[in-house]
DOKOL-737836 format. One record per residue (C-alpha): z negated, y negated, x negated; residue number from 1; residue in three letters. Coordinates in Angstrom, 1 decimal, decimal comma. Example, Ala and Ser with C-alpha at 12.3 -4.5 7.8 and 13.67 -1.06 7.14 Angstrom:
<atoms>
        z        y        x   seq   type
     -7,8      4,5    -12,3     1    ALA
     -7,1      1,1    -13,7     2    SER
</atoms>
This chain:
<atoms>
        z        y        x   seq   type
    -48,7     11,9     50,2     1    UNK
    -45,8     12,9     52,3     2    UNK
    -43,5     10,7     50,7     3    UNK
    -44,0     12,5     47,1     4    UNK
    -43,9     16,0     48,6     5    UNK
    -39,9     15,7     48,4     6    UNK
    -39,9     14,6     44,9     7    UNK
    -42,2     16,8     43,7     8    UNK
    -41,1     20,0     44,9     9    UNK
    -37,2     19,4     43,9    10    UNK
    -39,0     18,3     40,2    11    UNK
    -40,9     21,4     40,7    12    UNK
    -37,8     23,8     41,2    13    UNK
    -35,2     21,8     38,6    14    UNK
    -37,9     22,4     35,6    15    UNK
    -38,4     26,2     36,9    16    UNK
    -34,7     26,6     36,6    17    UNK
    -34,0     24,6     33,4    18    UNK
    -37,0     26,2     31,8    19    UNK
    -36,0     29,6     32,7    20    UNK
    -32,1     28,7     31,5    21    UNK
    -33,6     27,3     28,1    22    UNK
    -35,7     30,3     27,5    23    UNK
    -32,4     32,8     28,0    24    UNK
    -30,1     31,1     26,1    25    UNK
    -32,3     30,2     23,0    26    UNK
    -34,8     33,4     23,0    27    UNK
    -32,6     36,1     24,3    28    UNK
    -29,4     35,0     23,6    29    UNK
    -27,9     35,0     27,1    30    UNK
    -24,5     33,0     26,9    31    UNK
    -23,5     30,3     28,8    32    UNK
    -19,6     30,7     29,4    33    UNK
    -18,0     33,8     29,5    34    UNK
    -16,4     35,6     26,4    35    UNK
    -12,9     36,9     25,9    36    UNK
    -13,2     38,8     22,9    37    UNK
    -14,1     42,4     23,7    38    UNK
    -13,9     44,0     27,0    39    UNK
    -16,5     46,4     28,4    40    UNK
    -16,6     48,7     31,3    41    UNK
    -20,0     49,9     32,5    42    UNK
    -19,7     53,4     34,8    43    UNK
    -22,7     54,2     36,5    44    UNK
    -22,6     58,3     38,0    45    UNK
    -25,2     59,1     40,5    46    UNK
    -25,8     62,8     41,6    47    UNK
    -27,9     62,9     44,7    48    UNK
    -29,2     66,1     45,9    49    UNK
    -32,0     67,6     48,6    50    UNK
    -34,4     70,0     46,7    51    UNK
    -35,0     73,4     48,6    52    UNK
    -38,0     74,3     46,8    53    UNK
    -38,9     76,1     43,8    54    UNK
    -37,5     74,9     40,0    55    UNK
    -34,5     72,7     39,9    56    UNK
    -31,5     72,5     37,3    57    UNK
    -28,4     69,8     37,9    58    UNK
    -25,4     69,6     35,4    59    UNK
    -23,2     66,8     35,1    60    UNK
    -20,0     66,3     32,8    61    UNK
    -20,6     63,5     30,8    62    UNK
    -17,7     62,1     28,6    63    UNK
    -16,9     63,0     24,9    64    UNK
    -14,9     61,0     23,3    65    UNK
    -12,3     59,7     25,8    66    UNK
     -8,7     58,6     24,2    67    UNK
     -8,3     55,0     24,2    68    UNK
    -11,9     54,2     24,6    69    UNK
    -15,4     54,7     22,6    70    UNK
    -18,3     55,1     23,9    71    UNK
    -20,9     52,0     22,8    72    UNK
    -23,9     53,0     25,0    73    UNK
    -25,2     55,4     27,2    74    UNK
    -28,5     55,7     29,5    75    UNK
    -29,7     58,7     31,9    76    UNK
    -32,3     57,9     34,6    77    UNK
    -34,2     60,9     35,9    78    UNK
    -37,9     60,5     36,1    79    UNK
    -39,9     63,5     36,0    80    UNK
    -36,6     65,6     34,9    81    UNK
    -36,5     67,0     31,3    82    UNK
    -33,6     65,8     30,0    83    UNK
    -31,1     67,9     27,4    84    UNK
    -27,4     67,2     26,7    85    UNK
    -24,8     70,2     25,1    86    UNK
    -21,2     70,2     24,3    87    UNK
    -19,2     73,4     25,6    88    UNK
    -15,8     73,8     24,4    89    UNK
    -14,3     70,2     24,7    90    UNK
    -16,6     69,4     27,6    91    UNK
    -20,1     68,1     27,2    92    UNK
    -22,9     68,5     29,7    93    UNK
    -26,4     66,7     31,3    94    UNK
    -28,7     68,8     31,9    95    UNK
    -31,7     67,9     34,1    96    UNK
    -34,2     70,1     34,9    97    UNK
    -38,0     69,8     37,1    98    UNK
    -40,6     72,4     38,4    99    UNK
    -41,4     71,1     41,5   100    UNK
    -39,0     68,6     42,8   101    UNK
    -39,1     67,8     46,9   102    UNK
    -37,2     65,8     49,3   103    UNK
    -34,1     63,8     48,5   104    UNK
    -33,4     63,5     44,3   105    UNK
    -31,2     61,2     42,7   106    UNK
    -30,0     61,6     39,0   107    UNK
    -28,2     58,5     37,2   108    UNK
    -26,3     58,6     34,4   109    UNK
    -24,6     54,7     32,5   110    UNK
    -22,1     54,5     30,0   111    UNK
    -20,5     51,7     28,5   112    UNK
    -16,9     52,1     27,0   113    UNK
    -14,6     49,6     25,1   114    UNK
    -10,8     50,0     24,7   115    UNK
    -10,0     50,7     21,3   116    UNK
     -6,4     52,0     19,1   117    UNK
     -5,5     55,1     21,4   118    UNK
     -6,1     58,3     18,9   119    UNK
     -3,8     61,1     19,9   120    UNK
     -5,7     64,0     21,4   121    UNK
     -7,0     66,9     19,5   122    UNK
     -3,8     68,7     17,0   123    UNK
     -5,4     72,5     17,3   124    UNK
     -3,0     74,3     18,7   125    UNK
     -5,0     76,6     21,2   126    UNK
     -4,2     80,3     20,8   127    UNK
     -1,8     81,2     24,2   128    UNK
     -3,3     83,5     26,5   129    UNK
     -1,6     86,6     28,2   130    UNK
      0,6     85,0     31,2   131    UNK
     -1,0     85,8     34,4   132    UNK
      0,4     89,1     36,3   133    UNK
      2,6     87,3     38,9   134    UNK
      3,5     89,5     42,2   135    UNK
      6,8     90,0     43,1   136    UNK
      7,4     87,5     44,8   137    UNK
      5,5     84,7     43,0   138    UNK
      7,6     86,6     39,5   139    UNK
     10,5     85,5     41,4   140    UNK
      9,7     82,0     42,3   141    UNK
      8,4     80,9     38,5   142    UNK
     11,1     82,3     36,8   143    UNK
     13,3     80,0     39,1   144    UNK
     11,6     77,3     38,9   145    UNK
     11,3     77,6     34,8   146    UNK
     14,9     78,1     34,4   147    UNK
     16,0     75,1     36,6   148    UNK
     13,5     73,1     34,4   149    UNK
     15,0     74,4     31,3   150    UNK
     18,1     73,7     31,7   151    UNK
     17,3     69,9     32,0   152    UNK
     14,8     69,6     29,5   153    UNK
     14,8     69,3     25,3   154    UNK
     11,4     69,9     24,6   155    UNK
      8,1     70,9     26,0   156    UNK
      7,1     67,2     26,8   157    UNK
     10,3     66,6     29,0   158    UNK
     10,3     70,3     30,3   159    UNK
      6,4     69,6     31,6   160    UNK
      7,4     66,0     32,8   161    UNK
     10,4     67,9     34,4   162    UNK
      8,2     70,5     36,1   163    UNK
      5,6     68,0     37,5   164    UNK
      8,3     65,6     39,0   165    UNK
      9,8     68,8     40,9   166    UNK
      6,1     69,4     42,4   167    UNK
      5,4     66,1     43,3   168    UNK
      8,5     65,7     45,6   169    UNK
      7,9     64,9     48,8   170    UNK
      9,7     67,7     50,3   171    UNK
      9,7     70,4     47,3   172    UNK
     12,3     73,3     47,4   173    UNK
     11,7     76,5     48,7   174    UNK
     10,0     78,1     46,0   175    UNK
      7,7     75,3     45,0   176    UNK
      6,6     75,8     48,4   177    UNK
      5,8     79,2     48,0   178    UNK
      3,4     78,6     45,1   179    UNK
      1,9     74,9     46,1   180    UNK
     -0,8     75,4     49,2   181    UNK
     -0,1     73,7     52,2   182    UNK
     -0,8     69,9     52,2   183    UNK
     -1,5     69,8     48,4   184    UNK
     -3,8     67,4     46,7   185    UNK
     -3,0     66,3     43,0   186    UNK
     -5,3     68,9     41,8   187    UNK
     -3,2     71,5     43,5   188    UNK
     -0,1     70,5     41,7   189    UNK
     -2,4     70,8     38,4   190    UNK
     -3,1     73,7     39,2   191    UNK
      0,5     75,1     40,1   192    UNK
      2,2     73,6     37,5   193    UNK
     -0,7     75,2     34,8   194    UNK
     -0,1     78,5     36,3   195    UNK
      4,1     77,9     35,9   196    UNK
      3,7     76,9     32,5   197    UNK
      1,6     80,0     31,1   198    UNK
      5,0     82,0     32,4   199    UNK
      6,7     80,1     30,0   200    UNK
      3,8     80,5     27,2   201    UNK
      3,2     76,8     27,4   202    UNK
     -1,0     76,1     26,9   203    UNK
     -1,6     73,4     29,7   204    UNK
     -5,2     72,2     30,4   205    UNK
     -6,5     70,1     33,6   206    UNK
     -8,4     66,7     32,5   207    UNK
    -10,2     64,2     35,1   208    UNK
    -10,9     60,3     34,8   209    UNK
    -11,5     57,5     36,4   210    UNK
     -9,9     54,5     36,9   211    UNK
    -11,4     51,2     35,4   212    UNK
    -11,4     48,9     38,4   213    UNK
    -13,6     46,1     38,1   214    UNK
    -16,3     45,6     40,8   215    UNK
    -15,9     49,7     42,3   216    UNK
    -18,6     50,8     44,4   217    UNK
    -17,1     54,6     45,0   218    UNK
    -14,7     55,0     42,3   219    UNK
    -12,6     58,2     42,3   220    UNK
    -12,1     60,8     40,3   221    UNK
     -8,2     61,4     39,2   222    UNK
     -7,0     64,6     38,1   223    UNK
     -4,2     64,8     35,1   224    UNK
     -2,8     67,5     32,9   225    UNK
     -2,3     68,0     29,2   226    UNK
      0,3     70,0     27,6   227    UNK
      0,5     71,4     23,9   228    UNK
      3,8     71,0     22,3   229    UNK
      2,9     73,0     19,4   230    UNK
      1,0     69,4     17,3   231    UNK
     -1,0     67,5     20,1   232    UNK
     -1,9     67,5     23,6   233    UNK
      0,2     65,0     25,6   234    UNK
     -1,0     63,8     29,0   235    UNK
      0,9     63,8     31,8   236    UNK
      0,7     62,1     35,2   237    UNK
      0,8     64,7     38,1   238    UNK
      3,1     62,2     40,5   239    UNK
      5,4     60,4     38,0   240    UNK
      5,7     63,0     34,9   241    UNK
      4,6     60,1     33,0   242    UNK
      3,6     60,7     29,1   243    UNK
      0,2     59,1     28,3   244    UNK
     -3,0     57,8     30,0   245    UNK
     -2,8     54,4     31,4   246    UNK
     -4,9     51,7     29,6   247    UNK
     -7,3     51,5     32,7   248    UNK
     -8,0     55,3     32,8   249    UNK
    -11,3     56,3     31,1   250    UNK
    -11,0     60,4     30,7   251    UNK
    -14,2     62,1     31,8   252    UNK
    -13,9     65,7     31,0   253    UNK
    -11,4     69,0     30,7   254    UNK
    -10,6     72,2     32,2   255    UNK
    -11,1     73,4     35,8   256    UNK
    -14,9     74,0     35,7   257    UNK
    -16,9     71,8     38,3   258    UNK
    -17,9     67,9     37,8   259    UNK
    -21,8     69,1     38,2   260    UNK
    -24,1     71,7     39,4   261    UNK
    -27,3     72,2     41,1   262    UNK
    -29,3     75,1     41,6   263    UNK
    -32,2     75,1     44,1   264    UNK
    -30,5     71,5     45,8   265    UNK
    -28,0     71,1     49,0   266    UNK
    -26,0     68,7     50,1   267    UNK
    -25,4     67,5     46,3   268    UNK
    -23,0     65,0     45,6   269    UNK
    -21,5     62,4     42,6   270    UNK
    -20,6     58,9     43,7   271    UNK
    -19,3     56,9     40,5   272    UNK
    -19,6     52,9     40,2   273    UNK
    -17,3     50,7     37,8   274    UNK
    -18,1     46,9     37,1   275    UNK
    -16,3     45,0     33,7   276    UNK
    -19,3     43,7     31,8   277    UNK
    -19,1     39,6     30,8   278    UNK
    -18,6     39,9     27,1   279    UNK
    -20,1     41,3     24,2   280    UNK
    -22,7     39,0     23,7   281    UNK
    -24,4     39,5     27,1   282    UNK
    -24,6     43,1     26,3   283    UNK
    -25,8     42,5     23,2   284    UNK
    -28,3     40,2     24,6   285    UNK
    -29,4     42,7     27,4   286    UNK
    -30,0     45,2     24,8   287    UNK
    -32,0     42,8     22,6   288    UNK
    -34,1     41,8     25,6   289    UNK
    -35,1     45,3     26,4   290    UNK
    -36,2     46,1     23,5   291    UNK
    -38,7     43,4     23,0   292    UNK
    -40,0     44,4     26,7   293    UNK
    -39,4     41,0     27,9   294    UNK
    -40,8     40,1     31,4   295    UNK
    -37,4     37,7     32,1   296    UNK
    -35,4     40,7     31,1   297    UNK
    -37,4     43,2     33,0   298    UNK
    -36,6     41,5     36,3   299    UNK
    -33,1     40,5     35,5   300    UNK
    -30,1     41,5     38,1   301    UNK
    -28,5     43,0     34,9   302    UNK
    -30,9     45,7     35,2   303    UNK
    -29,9     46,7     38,6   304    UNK
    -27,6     49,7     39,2   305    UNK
    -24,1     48,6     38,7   306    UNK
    -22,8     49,0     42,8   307    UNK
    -25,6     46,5     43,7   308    UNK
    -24,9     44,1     40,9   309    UNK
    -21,2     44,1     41,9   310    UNK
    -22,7     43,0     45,6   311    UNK
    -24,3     39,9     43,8   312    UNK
    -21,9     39,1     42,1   313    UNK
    -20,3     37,7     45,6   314    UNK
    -23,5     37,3     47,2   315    UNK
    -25,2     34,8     44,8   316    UNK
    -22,4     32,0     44,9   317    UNK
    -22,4     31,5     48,8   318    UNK
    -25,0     28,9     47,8   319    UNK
    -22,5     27,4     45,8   320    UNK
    -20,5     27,5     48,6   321    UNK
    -23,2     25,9     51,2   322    UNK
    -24,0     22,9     48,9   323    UNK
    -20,8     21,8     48,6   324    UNK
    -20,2     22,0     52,3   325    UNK
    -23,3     19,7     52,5   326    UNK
    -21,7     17,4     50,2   327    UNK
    -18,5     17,2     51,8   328    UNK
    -20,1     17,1     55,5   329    UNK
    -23,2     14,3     54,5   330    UNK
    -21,4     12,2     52,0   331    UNK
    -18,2     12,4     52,4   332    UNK
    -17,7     12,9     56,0   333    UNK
    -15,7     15,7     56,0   334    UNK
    -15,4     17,4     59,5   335    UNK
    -15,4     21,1     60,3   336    UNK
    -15,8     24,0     62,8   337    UNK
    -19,2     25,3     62,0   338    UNK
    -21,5     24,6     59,1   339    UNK
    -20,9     27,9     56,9   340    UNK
    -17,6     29,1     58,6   341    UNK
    -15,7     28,0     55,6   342    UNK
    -18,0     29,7     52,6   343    UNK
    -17,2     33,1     54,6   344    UNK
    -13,2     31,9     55,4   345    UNK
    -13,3     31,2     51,0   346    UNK
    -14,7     34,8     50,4   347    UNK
    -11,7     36,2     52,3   348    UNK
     -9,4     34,1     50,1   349    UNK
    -10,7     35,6     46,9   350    UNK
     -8,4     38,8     48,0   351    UNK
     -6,0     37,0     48,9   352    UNK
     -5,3     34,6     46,7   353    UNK
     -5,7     30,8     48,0   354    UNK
     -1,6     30,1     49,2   355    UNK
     -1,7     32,9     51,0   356    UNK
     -5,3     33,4     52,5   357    UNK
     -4,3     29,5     53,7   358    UNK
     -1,3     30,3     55,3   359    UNK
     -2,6     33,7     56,9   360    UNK
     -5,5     31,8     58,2   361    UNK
     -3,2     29,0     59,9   362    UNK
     -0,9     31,9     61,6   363    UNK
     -3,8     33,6     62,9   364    UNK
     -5,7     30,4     64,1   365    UNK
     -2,6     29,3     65,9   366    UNK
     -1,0     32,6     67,4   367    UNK
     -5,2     32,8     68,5   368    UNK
     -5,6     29,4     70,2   369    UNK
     -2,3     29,9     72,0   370    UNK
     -3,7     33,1     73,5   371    UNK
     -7,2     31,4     74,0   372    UNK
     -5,1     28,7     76,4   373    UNK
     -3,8     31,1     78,3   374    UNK
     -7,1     32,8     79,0   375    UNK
     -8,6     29,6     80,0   376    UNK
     -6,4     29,8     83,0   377    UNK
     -8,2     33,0     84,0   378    UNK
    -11,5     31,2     84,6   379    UNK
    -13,3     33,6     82,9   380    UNK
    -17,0     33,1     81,7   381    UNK
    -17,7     32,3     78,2   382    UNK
    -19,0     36,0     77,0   383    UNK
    -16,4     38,1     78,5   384    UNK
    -13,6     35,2     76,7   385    UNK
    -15,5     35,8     73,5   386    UNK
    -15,1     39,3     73,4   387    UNK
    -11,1     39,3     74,9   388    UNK
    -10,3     36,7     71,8   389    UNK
    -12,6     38,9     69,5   390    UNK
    -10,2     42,1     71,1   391    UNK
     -6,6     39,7     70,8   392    UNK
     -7,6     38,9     67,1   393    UNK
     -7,6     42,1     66,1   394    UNK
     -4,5     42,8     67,4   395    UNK
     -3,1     39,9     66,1   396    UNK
     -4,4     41,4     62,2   397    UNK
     -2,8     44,7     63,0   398    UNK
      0,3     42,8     63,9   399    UNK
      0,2     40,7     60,9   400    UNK
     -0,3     43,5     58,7   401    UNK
      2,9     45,9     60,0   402    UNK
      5,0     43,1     60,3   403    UNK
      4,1     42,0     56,5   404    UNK
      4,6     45,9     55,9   405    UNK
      7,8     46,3     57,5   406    UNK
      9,4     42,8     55,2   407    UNK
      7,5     44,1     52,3   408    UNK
      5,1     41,1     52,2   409    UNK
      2,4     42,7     50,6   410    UNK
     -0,1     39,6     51,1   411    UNK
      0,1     40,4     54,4   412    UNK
     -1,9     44,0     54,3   413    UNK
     -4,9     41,8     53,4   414    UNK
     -5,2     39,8     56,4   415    UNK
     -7,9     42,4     57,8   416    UNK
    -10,1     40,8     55,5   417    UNK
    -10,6     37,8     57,2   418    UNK
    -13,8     38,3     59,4   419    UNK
    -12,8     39,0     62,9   420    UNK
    -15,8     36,8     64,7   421    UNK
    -15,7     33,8     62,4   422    UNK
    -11,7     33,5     63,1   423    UNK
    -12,6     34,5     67,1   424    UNK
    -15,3     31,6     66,9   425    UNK
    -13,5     29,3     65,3   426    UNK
    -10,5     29,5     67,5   427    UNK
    -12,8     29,2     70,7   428    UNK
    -14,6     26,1     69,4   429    UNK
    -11,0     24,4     68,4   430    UNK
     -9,7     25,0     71,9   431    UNK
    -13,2     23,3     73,0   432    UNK
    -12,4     20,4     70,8   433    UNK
     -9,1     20,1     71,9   434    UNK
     -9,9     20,1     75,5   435    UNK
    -13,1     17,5     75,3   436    UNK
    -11,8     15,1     72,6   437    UNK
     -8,5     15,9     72,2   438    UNK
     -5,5     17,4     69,7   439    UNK
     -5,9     14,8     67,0   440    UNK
     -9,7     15,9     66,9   441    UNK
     -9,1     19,8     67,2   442    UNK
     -6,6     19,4     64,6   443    UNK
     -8,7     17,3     62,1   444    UNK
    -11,6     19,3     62,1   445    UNK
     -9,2     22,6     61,4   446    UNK
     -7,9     21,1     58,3   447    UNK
    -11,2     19,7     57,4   448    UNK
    -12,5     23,9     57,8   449    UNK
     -9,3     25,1     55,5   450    UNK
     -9,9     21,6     52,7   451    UNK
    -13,4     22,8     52,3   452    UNK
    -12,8     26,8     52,4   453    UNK
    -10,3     26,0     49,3   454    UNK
    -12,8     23,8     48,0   455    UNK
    -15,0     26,8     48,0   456    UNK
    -12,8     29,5     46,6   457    UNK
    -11,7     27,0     43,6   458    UNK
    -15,3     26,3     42,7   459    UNK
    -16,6     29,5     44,0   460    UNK
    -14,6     32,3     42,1   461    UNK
    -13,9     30,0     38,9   462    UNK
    -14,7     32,4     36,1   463    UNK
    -17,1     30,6     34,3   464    UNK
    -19,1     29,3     37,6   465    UNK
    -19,3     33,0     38,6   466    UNK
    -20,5     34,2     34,8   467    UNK
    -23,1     31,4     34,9   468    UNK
    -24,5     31,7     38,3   469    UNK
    -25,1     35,8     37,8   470    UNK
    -26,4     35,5     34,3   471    UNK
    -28,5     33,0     35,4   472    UNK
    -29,5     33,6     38,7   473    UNK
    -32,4     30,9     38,7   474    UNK
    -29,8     28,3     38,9   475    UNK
    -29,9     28,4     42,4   476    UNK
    -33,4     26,9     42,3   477    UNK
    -31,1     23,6     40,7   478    UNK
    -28,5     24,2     44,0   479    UNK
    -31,6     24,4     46,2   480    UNK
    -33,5     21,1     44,6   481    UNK
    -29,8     19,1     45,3   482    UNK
    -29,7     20,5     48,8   483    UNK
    -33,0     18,7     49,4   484    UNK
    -31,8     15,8     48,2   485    UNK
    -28,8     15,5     49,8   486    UNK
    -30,8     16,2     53,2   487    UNK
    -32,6     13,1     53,0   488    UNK
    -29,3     11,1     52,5   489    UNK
    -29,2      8,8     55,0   490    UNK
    -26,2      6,1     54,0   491    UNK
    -22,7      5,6     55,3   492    UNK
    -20,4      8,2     54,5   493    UNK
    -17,0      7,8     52,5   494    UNK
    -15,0      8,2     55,8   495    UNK
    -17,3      5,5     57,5   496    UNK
    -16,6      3,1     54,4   497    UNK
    -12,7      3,9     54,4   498    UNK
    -13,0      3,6     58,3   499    UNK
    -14,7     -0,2     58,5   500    UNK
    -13,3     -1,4     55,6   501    UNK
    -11,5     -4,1     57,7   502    UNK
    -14,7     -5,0     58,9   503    UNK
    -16,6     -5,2     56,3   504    UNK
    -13,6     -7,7     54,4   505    UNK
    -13,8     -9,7     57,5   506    UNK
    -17,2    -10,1     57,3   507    UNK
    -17,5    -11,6     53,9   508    UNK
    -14,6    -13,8     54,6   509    UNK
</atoms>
């Protein structure tokens, strides 16, 4: 009986997994390779608040109509909160309300955007207030600052990109200084440069976005201005004087009012989440799913909030990563420092890019097992060596990075990415190696560790391994039915053959 257990569980687990596959594909209409077509961006806001007792009522900005994108979905998560949404002015606004809410609340609110034709913004020309009542001594400062501006600019577009460009300076004159606060943030220069412009009758609005960067856990929220030339609004970047929104840059709402609200709740805050969806078609099919309540869908990681998916997204191909390092260790023959040292060495390249993440690794290994010699002369015991490599290693990264900042090697800056133990491990078990079996070894199990780590990160991070393997998470039951296989494997490896092949020719002759 113990002979069929084997057999029968990997059976077992490949017809879960292919059954599973089947049904998503055929009934739901989950695709199998990623699709170019149409890009979406799902952006996930959470406000999280502690009740104090009594009634509560939290407002959130919610977008309306961005430029450059349209809005193809949107979902709000608030059990037990009575849910209401209003536009004010060119704003518009969740509102969640409860009667008896206690202890720590959290609201969420999804969207999902597609880049479309930019539209310019809206062509009503707003009607100009009264300029504010500048002091003395702020009258004086504008009216400098307005007539250096206008006597470089042609229009209102270059007189606004003008006037942004002096506030953003890095040391601004004198009476910039006098109106900008001390240490300003971009939203200060907004602020400034909206108060300077209504001295010249100019209607200027603040607007705030987000930046679409795939995979953000803690997205932040950029601050912009808009200026009315009389037809349209024109956007403007606060620290180039740039015309027009970038084409990642997904406007959330206008004006200077507050991103959200909570009355009867402390310690309230917004934490926004961006992650770039597969293709149309797997939206499409999530949608589908839903609505025929399926059970596959129901538990699906596409229906987790977007900053754990984008840990998954990593997460679920380190078993990727782990079978082939069987492969290459059982078959082939392949040797290396440690059995998953290389999975975690190929998550570090995906920042880095292969070329570089290589060559970073090699410097650090090196400059590391030099260091680790010299430390052997110290006769030190093994835990207080671990922790002075572990110390020198870091070191080393800082000094990687300034060097790399200071030639304007950018690759450089990533080296902190590389973890700090595995690199401090690895570097005691080479000099280990080297000292009981000698350099040739040390060095062959090294390049063994960086062959499989790129191994890894090519088949890793390919685009349409990493769509299938989170689409289709059960796929992993297939990778853990071959992982049993291969651990019963029990024949010469490819090095051994390549190694005796002498003998075995002289043997048949």
């Amino acid at each position: 009986m113990r002979r069929w257990h084997l057999p029968v569980l990997v059976a077992i687990l490949t017809v879960t997994a292919v059954s599973l596959i089947v049904y998503k594909v055929r009934a739901l209409g989950y695709p199998m390779t990623p699709a170019e077509e149409i890009q979406s961006w799902i952006i996930e806001a959470r406000l999280s608040f502690e009740a104090t007792g009594g009634a509560a009522k939290a407002e959130l900005a919610i977008p309306l109509d961005p430029p450059g994108y349209s809005i193809l979905d949107e979902n709000f998560v608030s059990r037990g909160y009575g849910l209401q949404t209003e536009r004010r002015s060119n704003n518009r606004v969740a509102i969640w309300s409860t009667r008896r809410p206690s202890g720590r609340q959290t609201l969420y609110y999804r969207t999902t955007v597609t880049p479309h034709e930019s539209k310019s913004l809206e062509q009503a020309v707003p009607a100009l207030a009264a300029p504010p009542l500048y002091d003395e001594l702020h009258s004086a400062a504008v009216n400098a600052i307005l007539d250096e501006v206008r006597s470089k600019s042609a229009d209102i577009a270059t007189f606004s990109s003008l006037l942004m460009q002096m506030l953003a300076r890095p040391t601004p004159d004198e009476n910039a200084q006098l109106l900008l606060p001390r240490q300003a943030s971009r939203e200060d220069r907004v602020r400034t440069a909206i108060y300077v412009l209504a001295g010249a009758h100019i209607p200027a609005r603040m607007a705030r976005g987000l930046r679409l960067v795939d995979g953000a856990r803690s997205a932040q929220v950029e601050a912009w201005i808009e200026v009315n030339n009389g037809q349209r609004w024109i956007p403007i970047d606060p620290d180039t004087g740039a015309h027009g929104y970038p084409p990642d840059f997904v406007m959330w709402w206008r004006g200077d009012t507050p991103l959200f609200s909570v009355e009867r709740g402390r310690d309230a805050e917004v934490r926004f989440s961006v992650t770039r969806t597969m293709e149309e078609a797997l939206e499409t099919a999530t949608r589908q799913a839903q609505l025929s309540e399926s059970a596959v869908a129901s538990y699906s990681l596409l229906a987790l909030p977007v900053h754990t998916q984008n840990v998954y997204r990593s997460l679920l191909l380190i078993p990727v990563g782990a079978l082939l390092i069987v492969f290459l260790r059982n078959v082939v023959g392949v040797q290396t420092f440690g059995t998953f040292m290389p999975v975690l060495i190929a998550l570090a390249f995906r920042q880095t890019d292969l070329v570089a993440g290589v060559l970073l690794f090699s410097v650090l290994v090196t400059l590391g097992l030099a260091v680790r010699f010299y430390l052997e002369h110290l006769k030190l015991l093994l835990v207080p060596r671990l922790a002075a490599v572990v110390i020198i290693v870091i070191l080393l990264m800082a000094f990687v990075s300034i060097l790399s900042q200071r030639l304007r090697f950018e690759v450089g800056l990533s080296v902190a990415l590389f973890p700090m133990v595995i690199l401090a491990m690895t570097i005691e078990r080479m000099s280990i190696v080297w000292e009981e079996h000698g350099p040739a070894d040390a060095i062959k199990q090294g390049i063994g560790s960086l062959i499989v780590a790129a191994g890894c990160y090519l088949i890793m991070f390919d685009l349409r391994v990493e769509h299938f393997i989170f689409v289709f998470p059960e796929s992993l039951l297939l990778v853990l039915a071959l992982a049993l296989l291969l651990g019963r494997y029990t024949g010469y490896r490819v090095t051994e053959l390549l190694r005796f092949r002498a003998l075995s020719e002289a043997i048949k002759k």
